[in-house]
N, C-alpha and C positions, 0 to 999 in steps of 0.2 A: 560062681557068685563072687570070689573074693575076687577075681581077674576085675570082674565089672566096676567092684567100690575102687581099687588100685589103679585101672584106667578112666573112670568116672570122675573120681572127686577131684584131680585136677582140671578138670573140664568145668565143670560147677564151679569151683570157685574161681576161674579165670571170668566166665559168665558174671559171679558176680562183681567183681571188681570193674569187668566193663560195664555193666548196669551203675554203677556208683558213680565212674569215671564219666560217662555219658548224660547223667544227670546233674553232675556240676557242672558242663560248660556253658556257657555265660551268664556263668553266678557272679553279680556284682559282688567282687572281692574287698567293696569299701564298705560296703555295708557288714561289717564284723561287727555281732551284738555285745554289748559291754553286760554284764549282771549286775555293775554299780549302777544304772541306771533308773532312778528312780528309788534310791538311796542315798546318805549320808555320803557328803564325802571323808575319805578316808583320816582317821589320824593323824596329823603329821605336824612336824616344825621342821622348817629349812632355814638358814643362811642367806644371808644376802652372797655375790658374787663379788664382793669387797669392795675397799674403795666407802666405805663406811651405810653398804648398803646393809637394809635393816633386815630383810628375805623376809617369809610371813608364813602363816600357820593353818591352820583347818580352820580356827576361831577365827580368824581374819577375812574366812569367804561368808562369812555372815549378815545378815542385815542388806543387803545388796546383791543385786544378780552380780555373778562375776563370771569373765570368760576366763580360764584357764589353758594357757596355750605351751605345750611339753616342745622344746627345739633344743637344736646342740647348732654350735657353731661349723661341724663339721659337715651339718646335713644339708646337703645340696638342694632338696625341698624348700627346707626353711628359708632359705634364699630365696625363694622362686615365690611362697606364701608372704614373706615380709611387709610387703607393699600394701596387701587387703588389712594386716592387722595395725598397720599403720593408720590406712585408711579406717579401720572400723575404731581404734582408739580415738580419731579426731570428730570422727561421725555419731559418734553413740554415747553421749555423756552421760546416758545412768548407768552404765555398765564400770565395773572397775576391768583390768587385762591384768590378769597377771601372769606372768613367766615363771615356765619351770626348766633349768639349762639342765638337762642332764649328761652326765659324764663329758664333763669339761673343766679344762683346767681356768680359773677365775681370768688370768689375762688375756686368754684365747676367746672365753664370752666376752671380756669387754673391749674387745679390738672388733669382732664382729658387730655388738650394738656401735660402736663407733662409727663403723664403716658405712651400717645399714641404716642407723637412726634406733634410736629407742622408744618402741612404742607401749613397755610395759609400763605401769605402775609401779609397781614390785617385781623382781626377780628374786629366785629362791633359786640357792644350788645344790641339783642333786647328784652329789658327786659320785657315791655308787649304786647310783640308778633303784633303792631302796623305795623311796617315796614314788616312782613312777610302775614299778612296780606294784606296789600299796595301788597307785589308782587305774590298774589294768592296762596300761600301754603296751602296744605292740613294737612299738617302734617310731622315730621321730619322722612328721613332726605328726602331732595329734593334739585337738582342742577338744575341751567340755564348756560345758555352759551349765551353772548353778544357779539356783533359783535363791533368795533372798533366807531361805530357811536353811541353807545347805546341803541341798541336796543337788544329785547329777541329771539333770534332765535332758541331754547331747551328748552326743559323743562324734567325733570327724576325726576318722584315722585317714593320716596321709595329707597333700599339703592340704589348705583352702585354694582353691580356683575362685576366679568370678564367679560359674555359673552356681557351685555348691557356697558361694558368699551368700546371693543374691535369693538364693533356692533354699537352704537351708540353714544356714547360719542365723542370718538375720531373724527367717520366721523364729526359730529357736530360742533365740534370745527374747523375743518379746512373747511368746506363747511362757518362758519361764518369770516373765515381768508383771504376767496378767495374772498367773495363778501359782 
C-alpha cells in the first residue's frame, strides 16, 4: 500500500497540473480582473513631472469621467498606444486624460511627451511606482476610466490598440458618462 501512495501521488499530481495547465490555454491574458473596479479610486497625491507642472490627486478625478492612463517613457507600448490617446484627448471633450509616468526620471518623461506630443491634461509622477501600485497595475502601459463619482469602472492592461479603442474604451467611457 505504501509502494502505491510513493508511486501514485506523483502521477496525480502531475495529472493535475496538466488539467490546470490545459485549461488555461487560450485564456485572454488581457482580460486580468482588477478588484478596484467598481470602487473608489485609490488615495493618493502625485507631483507634477516638473517644469512647474502642477501633478493632481484622487480629489482631482472628481466631478468628471476621467481616463487615467499609467506609461513610463521607457515602455515600448506606450509608444505604440500614444497616438489613440492622442487621438481620444482631441476626440472626447467631456473626459479629462490624465497621466500617470511611473518610475521615470522627470527629464526622460519630458523629452518623451516632447517627442511624442502631449496628450495629457495633467501628469503626475510616480517615482516609486507607490501610487500605481495603490491602483493595481501590473505593468505599463495600463488605462482606467472613472466615472464622475470616482470610482474605477475599466480597467485595459497593456497598450490601447484600435480595435480595444473602438471596442472597449470608448463604449467604457461613455457607459461610465451615463451612469
Amino acid at each position: 500500500m505504501r509502494r502505491a501512495v510513493i508511486f501514485g501521488l506523483p502521477i496525480v499530481l502531475l495529472a493535475g497540473l496538466f488539467f490546470l495547465f490545459a485549461t488555461q490555454i487560450g485564456r485572454d491574458t488581457k482580460l486580468v480582473p482588477s478588484v478596484l473596479i467598481n470602487k473608489p479610486v485609490p488615495d493618493f497625491t502625485l507631483t507634477g513631472i516638473g517644469d512647474g507642472d502642477p501633478g493632481f490627486s484622487s480629489a482631482d478625478l472628481l466631478g468628471h469621467v476621467s481616463v487615467v492612463n499609467v506609461f513610463a517613457s521607457w515602455c515600448v507600448p506606450c509608444r505604440d498606444e500614444h497616438p489613440l490617446l492622442t487621438r481620444l484627448a482631441a476626440e472626447e471633450q467631456d473626459i479629462v486624460l490624465y497621466g500617470i509616468d511611473q518610475k521615470d526620471p522627470a527629464d526622460q518623461a519630458r523629452a518623451f511627451l516632447a517627442d511624442m506630443g502631449n496628450p495629457y491634461a495633467v501628469i503626475g509622477a510616480d517615482r516609486n511606482g507607490r501610487v500605481s501600485i495603490d491602483w493595481g497595475v501590473y505593468g505599463v502601459p495600463e488605462t482606467f476610466v472613472v466615472n464622475a463619482a470616482g470610482i474605477i469602472t475599466y480597467k485595459h492592461v497593456g497598450p490601447i490598440t484600435e480595435e480595444s479603442y473602438e471596442s472597449s474604451l470608448l463604449p467604457a467611457i461613455r457607459d461610465a458618462a451615463a451612469g
